[in-house]
C-alpha positions as CSV (number, residue, x, y, z in Angstrom):
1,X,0.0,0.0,0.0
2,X,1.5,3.6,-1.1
3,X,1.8,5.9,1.9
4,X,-0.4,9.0,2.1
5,X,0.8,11.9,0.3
6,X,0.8,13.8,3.5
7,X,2.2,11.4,5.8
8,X,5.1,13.8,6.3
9,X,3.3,16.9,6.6
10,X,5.0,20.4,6.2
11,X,6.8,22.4,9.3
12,X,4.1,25.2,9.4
13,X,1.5,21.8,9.6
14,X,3.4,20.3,12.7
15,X,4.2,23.6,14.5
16,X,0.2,24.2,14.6
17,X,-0.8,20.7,15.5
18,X,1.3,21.0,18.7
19,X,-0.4,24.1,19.5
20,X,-3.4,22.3,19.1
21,X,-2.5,19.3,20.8
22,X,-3.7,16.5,18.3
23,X,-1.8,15.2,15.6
24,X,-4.1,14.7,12.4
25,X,-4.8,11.1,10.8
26,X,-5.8,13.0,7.5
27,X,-3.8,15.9,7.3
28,X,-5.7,16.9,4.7
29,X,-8.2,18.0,6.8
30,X,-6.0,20.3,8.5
31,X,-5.0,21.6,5.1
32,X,-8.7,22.2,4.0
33,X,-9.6,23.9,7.7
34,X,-6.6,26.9,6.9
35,X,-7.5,27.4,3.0
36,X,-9.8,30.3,2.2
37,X,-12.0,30.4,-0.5
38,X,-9.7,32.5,-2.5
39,X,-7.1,29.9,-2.8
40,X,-9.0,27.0,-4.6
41,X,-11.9,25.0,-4.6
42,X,-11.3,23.0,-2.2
43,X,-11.4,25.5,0.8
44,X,-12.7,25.3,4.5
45,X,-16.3,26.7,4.3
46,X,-18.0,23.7,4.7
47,X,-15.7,22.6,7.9
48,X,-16.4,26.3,9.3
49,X,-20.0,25.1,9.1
50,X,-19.6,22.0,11.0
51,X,-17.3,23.5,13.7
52,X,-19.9,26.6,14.1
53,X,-22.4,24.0,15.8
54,X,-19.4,22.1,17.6
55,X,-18.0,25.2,19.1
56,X,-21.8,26.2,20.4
57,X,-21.6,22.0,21.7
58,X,-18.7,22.5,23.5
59,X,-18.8,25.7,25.0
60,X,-22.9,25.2,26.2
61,X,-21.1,21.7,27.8
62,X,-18.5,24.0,29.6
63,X,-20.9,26.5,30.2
64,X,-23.3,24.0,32.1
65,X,-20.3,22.7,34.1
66,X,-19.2,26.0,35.3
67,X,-22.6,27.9,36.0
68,X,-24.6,25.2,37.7
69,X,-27.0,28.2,39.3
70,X,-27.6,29.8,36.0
71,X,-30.3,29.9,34.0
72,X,-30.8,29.5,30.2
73,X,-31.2,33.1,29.7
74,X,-27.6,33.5,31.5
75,X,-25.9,30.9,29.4
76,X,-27.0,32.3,26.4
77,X,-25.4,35.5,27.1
78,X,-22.4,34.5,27.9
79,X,-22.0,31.8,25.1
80,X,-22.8,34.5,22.6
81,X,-20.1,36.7,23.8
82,X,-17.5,33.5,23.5
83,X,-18.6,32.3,20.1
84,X,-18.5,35.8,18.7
85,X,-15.6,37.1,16.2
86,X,-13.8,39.0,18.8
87,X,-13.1,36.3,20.8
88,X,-13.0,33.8,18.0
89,X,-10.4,35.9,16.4
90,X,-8.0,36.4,19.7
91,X,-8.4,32.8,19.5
92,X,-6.8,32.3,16.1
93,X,-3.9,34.8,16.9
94,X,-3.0,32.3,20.4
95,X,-3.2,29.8,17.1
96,X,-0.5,31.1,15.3
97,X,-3.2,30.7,12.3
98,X,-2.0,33.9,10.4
99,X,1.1,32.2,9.5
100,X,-0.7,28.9,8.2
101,X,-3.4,30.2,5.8
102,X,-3.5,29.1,3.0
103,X,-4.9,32.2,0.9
104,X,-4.5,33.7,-3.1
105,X,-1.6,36.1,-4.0
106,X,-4.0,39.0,-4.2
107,X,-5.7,37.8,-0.7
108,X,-2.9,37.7,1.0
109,X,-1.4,41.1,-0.2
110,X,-4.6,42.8,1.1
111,X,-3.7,41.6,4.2
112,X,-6.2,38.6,4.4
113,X,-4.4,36.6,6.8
114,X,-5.0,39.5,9.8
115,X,-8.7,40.1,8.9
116,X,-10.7,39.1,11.8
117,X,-13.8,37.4,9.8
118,X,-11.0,35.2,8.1
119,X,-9.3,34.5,10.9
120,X,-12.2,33.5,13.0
121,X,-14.0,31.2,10.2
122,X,-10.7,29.4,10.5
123,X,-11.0,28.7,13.6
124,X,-14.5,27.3,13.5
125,X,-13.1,25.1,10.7
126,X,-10.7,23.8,12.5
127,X,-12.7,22.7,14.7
128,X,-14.8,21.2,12.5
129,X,-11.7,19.3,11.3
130,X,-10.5,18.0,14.9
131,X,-14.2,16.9,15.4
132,X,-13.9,14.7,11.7
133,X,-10.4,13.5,12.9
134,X,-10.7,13.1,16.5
135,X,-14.4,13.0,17.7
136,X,-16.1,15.3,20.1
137,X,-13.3,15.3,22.6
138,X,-10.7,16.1,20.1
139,X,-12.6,19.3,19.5
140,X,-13.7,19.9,23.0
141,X,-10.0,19.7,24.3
142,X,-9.0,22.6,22.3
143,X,-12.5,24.7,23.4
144,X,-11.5,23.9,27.1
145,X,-7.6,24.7,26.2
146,X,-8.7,28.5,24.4
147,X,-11.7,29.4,26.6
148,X,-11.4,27.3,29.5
149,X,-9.5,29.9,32.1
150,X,-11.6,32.9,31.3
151,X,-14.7,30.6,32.0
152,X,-13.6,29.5,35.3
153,X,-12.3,32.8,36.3
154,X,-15.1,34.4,36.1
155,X,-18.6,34.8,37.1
156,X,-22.0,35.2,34.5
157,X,-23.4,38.2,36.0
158,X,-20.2,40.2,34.9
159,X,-21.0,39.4,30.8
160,X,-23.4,42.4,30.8
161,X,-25.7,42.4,27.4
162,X,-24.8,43.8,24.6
163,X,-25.4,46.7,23.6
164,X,-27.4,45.8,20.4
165,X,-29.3,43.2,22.2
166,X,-30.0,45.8,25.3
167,X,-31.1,48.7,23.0
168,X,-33.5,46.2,21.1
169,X,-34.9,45.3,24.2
170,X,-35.3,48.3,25.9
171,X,-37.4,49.4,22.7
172,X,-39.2,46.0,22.4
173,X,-40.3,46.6,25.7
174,X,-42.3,49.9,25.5
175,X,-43.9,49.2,22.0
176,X,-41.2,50.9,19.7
177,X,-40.1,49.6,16.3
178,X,-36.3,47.9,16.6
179,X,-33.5,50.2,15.2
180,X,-32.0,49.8,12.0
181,X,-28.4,50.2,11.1
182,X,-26.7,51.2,7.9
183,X,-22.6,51.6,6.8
184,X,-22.3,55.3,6.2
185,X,-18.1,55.0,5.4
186,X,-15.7,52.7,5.5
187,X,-11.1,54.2,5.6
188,X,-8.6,52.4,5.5
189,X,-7.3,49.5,3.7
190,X,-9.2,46.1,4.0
191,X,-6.6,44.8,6.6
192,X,-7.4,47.8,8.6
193,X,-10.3,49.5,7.7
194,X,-12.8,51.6,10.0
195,X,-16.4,51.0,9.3
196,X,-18.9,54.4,10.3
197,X,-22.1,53.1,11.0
198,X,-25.5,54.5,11.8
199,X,-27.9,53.3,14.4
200,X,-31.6,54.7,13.9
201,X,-34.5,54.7,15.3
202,X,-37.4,56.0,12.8
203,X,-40.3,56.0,15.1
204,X,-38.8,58.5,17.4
205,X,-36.5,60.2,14.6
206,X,-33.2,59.7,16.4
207,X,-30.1,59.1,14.9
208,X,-26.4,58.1,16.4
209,X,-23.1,57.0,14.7
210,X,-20.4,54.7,16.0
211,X,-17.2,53.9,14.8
212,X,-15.0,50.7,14.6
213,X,-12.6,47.9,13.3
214,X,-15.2,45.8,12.1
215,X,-19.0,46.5,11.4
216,X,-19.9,44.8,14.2
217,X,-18.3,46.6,16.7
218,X,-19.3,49.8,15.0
219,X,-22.7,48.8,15.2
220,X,-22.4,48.2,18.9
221,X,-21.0,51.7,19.5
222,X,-23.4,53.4,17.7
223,X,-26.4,51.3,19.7
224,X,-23.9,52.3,23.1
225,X,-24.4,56.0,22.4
226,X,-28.3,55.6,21.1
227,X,-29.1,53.8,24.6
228,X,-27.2,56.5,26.5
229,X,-29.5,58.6,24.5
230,X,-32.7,57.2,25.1
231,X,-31.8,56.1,28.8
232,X,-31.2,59.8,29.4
233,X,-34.5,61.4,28.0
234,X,-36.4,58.3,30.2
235,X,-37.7,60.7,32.6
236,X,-41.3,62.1,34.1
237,X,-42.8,64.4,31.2
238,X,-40.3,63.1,28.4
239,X,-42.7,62.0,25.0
240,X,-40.1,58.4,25.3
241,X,-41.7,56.9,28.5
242,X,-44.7,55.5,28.4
């Protein structure tokens, strides 16, 4: 029987899968969890798929473990904030995965391999790849080995909401329409750009703008400083409380 054309895989291959603590059976999965669309057919979208609902597994199963008092509600919250690209992408830099990318020439000169949505799909599809290669555990091990400390070291009260999800809510709750949000700018190079986003709501005819790396966290700054708004003018005689 001919040996597997990546039984000997390459250094940037077994550098990562110490970091990750399991060596691969199919390297090619590795391989296919670090290529971007961009680079060939097959890429890692359909592992970053898988490893999306693994990641949610894993962290609800630490989660449950840590915050035996919690309700639902609680460890929703605090599940959203781990899964999210921020963390997902702080994740991928402990990784070392901006070195092992696989990405096109003209990807990889616009700074693809530092863009946070790349980074952090990566990561999902790695761990779509470990669960392929190694099972549940496989995946979970590496879950418990990113996000493990800063789940035991702290406590669910402190993972406040959101500011999206709070501003929705406070709407929601006295009969308003939900805000709407819309890129008014984007400067920079894509590597480093800096989104300007609006956060409206029409009903009342208030506007705010927020600023940041990514849309997302533009989006939450501009729902930061609409709440702050809204939460200010919540007062005896003001036309916003009902």
């Amino acid at each position: 029987m001919e040996p597997r054309p990546d039984h000997r895989p390459e250094p940037r291959l077994d550098a990562l899968q110490q970091r990750l603590g399991h060596r691969f059976a199919d390297v090619s999965l590795l391989q296919r969890a670090l290529t971007h669309r961009s680079f060939g057919a097959d890429h890692n979208e359909r592992l970053e798929f898988l490893g999306d609902a693994v990641l949610a597994m894993a962290v609800s199963a630490l989660l449950y473990e840590r915050f035996s008092a919690s309700d639902e509600g609680d460890l929703t919250r605090v599940r959203a904030h781990l899964v999210r690209e921020d963390s997902l992408h702080r994740a991928a830099l402990v990784l070392g995965l901006p070195e092992a990318l696989r990405l096109s020439e003209g990807e990889a000169r616009g700074g693809g391999a530092q863009r946070p949505s790349i980074l952090a799909d990566a990561v999902e599809a790695l761990l779509g790849a470990l669960y392929l290669d190694g099972g549940l555990p496989a995946a979970t091990r590496l879950v418990r080995a990113l996000f493990g400390e800063l789940i035991s070291s702290t406590e669910a009260d402190s993972w406040s909401k959101d500011a999206k999800t709070e501003l929705q809510e406070w709407l929601q709750a006295r009969k308003l329409a939900v805000p709407s949000y819309r890129i008014l700018a984007t400067r920079g190079q894509a590597h480093a750009q800096t989104f300007e986003v609006e956060c409206a709501v029409p009903t009342l005819g208030l506007a705010e703008q927020g600023e940041g790396r990514s849309r997302r966290s533009a989006e939450q700054e501009a729902a930061r400083r609409m709440l702050g708004r809204l939460k200010a003018s919540d007062k005896p005689g003001s036309p916003l409380r009902n």
